[in-house]
C-alpha positions, 0 to 999 in steps of 0.5 A: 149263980146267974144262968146265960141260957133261958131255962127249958121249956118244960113241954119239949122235956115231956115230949122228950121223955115221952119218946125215950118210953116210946123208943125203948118200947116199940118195935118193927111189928103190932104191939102185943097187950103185953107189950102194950100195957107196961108202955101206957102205964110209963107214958100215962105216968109222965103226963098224969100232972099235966092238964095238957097231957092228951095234947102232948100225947097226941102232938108227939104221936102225930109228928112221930107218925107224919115224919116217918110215913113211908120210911124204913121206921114206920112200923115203929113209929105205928107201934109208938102211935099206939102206945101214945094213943093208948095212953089218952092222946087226943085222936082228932089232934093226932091226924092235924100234928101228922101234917107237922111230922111231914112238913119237917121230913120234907125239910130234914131232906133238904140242902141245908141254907137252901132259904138263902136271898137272891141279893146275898153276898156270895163270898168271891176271894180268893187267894192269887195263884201263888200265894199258899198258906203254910201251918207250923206244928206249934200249939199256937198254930202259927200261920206263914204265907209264903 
């Protein structure tokens, strides 16, 4: 059977599944060493076959932290910093994937479309006073101008 759709990259899927560990382990306060060790034991466990793994730890430690710096969630994205440094993220890496995390907070809270051209269409028609449009109940979802 052939695919229509590229397969995953299969670094999205390891961060993914390093923030399902973290998200499950984390909490609003200073992780305790009870706390601590069963989270790097899961997080050292999905990246011990990968040559990258303190790379991806320190990338999804650092975005986690630089997207909710400030916010309601910072705490628990302190706590999930930790797991994932605890773990072997690479620290000098952590402080450069920050800038990234805060790049994409500041764009999640823009309007979307906002990057439109200054020469782009604008969509201008409109129907003539009068005219409406009437749906019928049908499946086929007729439509009737009147």
């Amino acid at each position: 059977m052939v695919q229509d759709r590229p397969r995953p990259d299969s670094d999205r899927l390891v961060i993914a599944r390093l923030d399902g560990v973290t998200q499950r382990h984390a909490r609003r306060h200073e992780p305790t060493e009870a706390e601590t060790a069963p989270a790097v034991a899961e997080l050292r466990e999905i990246v011990a076959h990968r040559d990258d793994g303190p790379a991806l730890l320190a990338e999804a430690a650092g975005i986690l932290t630089g997207f909710h710096e400030g916010g309601l969630n910072e705490p628990q994205a302190r706590a999930g910093a930790h797991f994932r440094l605890e773990a072997g993220a690479d620290v000098d890496l952590v402080a450069q994937r920050e800038e990234e995390g805060r790049r994409r907070r500041d764009l999640a809270g823009q309007p979307p479309f906002r990057h439109r051209s200054a020469g782009a269409p604008v969509n201008t028609k409109r129907r003539p006073p009068g005219v409406h449009v009437a749906r019928c109940d049908l499946p086929t979802r007729c439509l009737r101008i009147v």
